[in-house]
N, C-alpha and C positions, 0 to 999 in steps of 0.2 A: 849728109846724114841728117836726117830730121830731129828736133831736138826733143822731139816726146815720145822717141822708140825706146821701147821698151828694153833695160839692161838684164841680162839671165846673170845672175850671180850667186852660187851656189853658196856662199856663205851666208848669204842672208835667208834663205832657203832653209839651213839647217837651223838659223837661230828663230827665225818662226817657227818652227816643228817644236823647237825645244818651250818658249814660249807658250804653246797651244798645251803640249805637257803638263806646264805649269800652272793651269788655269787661264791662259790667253793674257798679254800683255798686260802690263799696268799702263795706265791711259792718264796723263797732266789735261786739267782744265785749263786751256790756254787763252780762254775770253768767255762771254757770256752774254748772250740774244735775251735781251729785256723785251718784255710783251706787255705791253700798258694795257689796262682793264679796259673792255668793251663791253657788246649787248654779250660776245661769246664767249671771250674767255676771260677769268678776272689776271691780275696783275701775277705775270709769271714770269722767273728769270733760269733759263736754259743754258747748262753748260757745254761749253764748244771747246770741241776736241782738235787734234790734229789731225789730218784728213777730212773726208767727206763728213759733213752736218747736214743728213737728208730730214727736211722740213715736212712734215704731212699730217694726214690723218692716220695712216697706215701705220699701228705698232709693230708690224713685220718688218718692215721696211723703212720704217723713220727712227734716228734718234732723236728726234725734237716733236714731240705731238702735240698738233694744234688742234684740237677737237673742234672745230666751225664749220659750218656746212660751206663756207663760201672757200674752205682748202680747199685743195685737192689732197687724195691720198698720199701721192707725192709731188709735192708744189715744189722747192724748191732746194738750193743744195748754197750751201758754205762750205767751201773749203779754206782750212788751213796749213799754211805750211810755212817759206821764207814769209808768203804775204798771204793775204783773206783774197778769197774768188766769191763773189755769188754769180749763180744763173736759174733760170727758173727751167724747169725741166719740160715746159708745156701743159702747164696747169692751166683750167679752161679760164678760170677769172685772172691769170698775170699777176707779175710780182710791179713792185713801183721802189726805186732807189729816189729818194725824194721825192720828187714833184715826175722825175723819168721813168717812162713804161720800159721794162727790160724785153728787149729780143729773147725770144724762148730760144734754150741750149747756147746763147752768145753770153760768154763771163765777161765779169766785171769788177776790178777790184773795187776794195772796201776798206773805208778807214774806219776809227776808232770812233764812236759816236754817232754814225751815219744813220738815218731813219729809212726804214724799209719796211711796205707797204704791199696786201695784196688786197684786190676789188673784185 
C-alpha cells in the first residue's frame, strides 16, 4: 500500500460540509515566513497555516503574495503539518534553501530559522 493514498473517510466528509456551513474552518497560525526589505518588497512577516502555503504573485491562487516581478505567480509552496515541506513549484527564476538551488516539485524539509531565497 503506498503511504500517500488517499484515505475516503466519510466522517471527515461530513465535518467539512458542516465547517463550510459555518463559515469555513477556523485556521491556527502555526509559524510565520519573514520577508526582509528589498528593491521589491519592504520588510513583511506572513502567517503560515497548516497545510499548503502557495507563495506567488497570484491573489487567486497564493496565500502568501509577493508582488516582485522576479516571482512567479505561483513560485513556491510550504507545507505544514507533523513537519514544514518546501518545494518550488517551477517557477522560471527557482527558489534557493540557503546557499542550495531547489529541484522544482522535489520537497524538502524545513527547520525553524532557515533562509529561503528566490533569483
Amino acid at each position: 500500500m503506498d503511504a500517500t493514498q488517499q484515505i475516503d473517510d466519510p466522517f471527515s466528509e461530513e465535518e467539512e460540509q458542516e465547517e463550510e456551513e459555518k463559515g469555513g474552518p477556523e485556521r491556527e497560525q502555526l509559524a510565520t515566513l519573514k520577508v526582509f526589505k528589498n528593491d521589491h518588497i519592504p520588510e513583511t512577516e506572513f502567517p503560515l497555516y497548516i497545510g499548503e502555503n502557495v507563495i506567488g504573485r497570484d491573489p487567486a491562487a497564493c496565500s502568501v503574495l509577493l508582488p516582485a516581478r522576479s516571482v512567479s505567480s505561483r513560485h513556491a509552496v510550504i507545507s505544514i503539518s507533523e513537519f514544514s515541506l518546501l518545494w518550488d513549484i517551477g517557477s522560471l527564476n527557482g527558489t534557493r534553501k540557503g546557499r542550495f538551488k531547489l529541484t522544482p516539485q522535489v520537497r524538502y524539509a524545513l527547520t525553524e530559522g532557515e533562509s529561503l531565497h528566490h533569483f
